[in-house]
C-alpha positions as CSV (number, residue, x, y, z in Angstrom):
1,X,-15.7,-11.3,-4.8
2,X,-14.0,-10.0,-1.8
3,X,-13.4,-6.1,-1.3
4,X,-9.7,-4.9,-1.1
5,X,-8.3,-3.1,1.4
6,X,-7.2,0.2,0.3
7,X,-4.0,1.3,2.5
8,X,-5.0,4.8,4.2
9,X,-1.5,6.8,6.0
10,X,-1.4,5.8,9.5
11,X,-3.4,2.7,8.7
12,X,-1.2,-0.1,10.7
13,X,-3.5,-3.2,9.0
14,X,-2.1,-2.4,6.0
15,X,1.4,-2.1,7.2
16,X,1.0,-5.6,8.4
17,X,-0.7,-6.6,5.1
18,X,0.4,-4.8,2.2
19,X,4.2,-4.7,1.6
20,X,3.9,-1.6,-0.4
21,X,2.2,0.1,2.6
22,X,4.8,-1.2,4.5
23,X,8.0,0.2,2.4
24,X,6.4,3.5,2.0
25,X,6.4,3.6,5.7
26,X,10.0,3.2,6.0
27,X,10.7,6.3,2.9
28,X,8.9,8.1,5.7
29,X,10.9,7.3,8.9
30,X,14.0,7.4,6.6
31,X,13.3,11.2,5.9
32,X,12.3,11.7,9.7
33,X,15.3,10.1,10.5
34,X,17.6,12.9,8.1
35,X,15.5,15.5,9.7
36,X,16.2,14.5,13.2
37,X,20.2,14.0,11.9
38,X,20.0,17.2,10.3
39,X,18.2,19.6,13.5
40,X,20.5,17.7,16.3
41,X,24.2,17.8,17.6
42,X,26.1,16.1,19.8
43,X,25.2,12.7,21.1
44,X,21.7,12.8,19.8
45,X,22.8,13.4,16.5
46,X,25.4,10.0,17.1
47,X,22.4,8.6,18.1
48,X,19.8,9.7,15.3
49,X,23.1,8.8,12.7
50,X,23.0,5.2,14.3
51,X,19.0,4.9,13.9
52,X,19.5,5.8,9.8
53,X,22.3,3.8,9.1
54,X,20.6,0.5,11.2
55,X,16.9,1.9,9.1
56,X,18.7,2.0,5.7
57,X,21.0,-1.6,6.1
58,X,17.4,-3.5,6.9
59,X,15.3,-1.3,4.6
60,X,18.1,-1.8,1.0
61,X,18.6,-5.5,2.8
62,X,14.8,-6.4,2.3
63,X,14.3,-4.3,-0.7
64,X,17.1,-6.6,-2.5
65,X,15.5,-9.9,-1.3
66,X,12.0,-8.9,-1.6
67,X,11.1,-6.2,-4.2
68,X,14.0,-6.5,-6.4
69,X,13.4,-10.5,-7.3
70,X,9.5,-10.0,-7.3
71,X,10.2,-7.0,-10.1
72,X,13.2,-8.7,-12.0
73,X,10.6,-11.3,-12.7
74,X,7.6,-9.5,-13.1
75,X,7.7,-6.6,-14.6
76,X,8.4,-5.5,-18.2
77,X,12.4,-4.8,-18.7
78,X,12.4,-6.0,-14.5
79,X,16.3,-6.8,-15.3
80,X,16.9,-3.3,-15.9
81,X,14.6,-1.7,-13.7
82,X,16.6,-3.5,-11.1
83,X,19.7,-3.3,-12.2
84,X,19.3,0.6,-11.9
85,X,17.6,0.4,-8.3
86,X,21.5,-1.6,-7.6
87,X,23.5,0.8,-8.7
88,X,21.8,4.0,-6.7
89,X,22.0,1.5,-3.9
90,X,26.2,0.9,-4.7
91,X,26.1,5.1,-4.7
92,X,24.6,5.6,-1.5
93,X,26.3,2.5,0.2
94,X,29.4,4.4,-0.4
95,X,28.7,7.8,1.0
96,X,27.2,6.2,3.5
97,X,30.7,3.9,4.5
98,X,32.6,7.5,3.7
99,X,30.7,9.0,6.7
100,X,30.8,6.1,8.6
101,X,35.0,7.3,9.2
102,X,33.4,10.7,9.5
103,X,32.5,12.0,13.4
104,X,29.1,13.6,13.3
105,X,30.4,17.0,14.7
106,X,33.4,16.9,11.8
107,X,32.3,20.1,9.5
108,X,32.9,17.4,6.4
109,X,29.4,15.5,7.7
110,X,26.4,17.4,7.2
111,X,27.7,17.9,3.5
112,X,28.1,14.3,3.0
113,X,25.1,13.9,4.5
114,X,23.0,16.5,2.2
115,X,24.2,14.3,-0.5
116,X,23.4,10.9,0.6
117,X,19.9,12.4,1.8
118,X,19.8,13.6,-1.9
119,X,21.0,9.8,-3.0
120,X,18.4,8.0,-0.9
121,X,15.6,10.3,-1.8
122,X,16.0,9.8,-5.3
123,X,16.5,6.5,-5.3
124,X,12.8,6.2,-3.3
125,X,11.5,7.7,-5.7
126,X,12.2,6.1,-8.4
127,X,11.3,2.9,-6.3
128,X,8.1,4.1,-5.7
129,X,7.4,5.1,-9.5
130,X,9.2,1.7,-10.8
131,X,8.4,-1.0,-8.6
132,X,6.1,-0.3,-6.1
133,X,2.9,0.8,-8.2
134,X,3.8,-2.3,-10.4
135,X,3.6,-4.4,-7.2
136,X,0.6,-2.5,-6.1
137,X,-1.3,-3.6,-10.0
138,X,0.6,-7.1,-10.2
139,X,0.4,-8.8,-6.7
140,X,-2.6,-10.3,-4.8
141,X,-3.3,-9.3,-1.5
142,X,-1.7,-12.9,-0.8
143,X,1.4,-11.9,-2.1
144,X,1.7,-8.1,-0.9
145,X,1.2,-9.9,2.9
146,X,3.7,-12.9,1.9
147,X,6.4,-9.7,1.0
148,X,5.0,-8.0,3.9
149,X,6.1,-10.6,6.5
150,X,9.6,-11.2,5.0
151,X,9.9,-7.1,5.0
152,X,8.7,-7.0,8.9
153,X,11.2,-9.6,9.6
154,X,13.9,-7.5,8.8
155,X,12.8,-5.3,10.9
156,X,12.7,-7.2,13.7
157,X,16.9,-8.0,13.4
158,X,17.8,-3.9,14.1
159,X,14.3,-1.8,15.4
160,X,14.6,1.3,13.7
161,X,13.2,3.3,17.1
162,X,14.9,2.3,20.2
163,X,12.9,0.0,22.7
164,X,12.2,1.5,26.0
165,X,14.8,1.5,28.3
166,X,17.3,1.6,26.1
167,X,16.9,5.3,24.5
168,X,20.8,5.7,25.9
169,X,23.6,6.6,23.5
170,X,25.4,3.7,25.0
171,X,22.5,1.1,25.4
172,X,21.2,2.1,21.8
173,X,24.9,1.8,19.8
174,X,24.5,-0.3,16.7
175,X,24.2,-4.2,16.7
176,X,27.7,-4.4,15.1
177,X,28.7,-3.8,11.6
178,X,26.6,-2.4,8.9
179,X,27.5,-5.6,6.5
180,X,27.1,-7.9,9.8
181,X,23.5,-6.6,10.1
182,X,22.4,-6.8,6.6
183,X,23.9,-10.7,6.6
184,X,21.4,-11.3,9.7
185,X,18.9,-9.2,7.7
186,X,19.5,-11.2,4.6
187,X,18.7,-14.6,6.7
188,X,16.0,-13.5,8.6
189,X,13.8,-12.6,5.2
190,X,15.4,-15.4,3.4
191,X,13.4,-17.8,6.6
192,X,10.6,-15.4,6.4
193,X,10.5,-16.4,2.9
194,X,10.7,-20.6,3.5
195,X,14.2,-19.9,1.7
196,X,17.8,-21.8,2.9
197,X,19.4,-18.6,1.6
């Protein structure tokens, strides 16, 4: 019998391995990313605004091709379990295209931004207590890492932390379109996966 690994925080093997690992990563860099919106002004909070958006498009992107199906099929009442994760996803996709008109200086932003961090946050939690311990008791370590790698693809279409070099408002700006981006997210799990799409 072989031994599991057991994820530890800051453990990166596990990140690589373990899409649960993985996810709860991102709930992390998502709230450091609404703190560094939040304590900033100017063009560093443009820029820290840009980082969330890109972070939330991949992270909701994979979530809906990975997660989602894997608990829709797996897990007791998956259909509604899901179907609730969607619709706090629809709630937050629309503050989030509301701010998206809004200039981060505007006094209307950090309001609408308290209230999509509020949106986010509760919808990670109730990811984390719905699906992801189920995943944790349901998959092998075969699978986690399969979900992993289709997770860490996304990724790879819109880095969350700017490469060096490019740490420039300008040179960092978004890689077009929020619905662009999660349709180039969307294909690079779907390949990840050994799906057509």
């Amino acid at each position: 019998m072989t031994e599991l690994h057991t994820p530890q925080a800051g453990d990166d093997r596990a990140a690589d391995n373990d899409v649960v690992a993985l996810l709860m990563r991102q709930h992390g860099d998502i709230r450091n990313l609404f703190d560094e919106v939040e304590a900033s002004s100017g063009e560093e909070r443009r820029d820290a605004f840009r980082r969330l958006v890109r972070l939330l498009a991949v992270h909701e992107t994979a979530e809906e091709e990975v997660v989602h199906p894997f608990a829709q099929r797996s897990l007791p009442g998956g259909e509604e379990v899901v179907e609730e994760r969607l619709a706090e996803e629809r709630a937050a996709k629309e503050t989030l295209a509301a701010l998206d008109d809004v200039d981060t200086d505007d006094p209307k932003f950090m309001p609408m931004l308290m209230k999509l961090r509020r949106d986010v946050q509760e919808h990670a939690r109730a990811e984390e207590r719905y699906e992801f311990t189920h995943i944790r008791r349901s998959a092998d370590a075969a699978k986690l890492a399969s979900m992993a790698k289709a997770v860490k693809a996304a990724e790879a279409v819109a880095p969350t932390r700017p490469h060096p070099g490019v740490e420039s408002g300008a040179a960092n700006v978004m890689l077009g379109p929020v619905a662009a981006l999660m349709d180039r997210t969307k294909d690079a799990v779907r390949k990840a996966m050994g799906k057509d799409g």
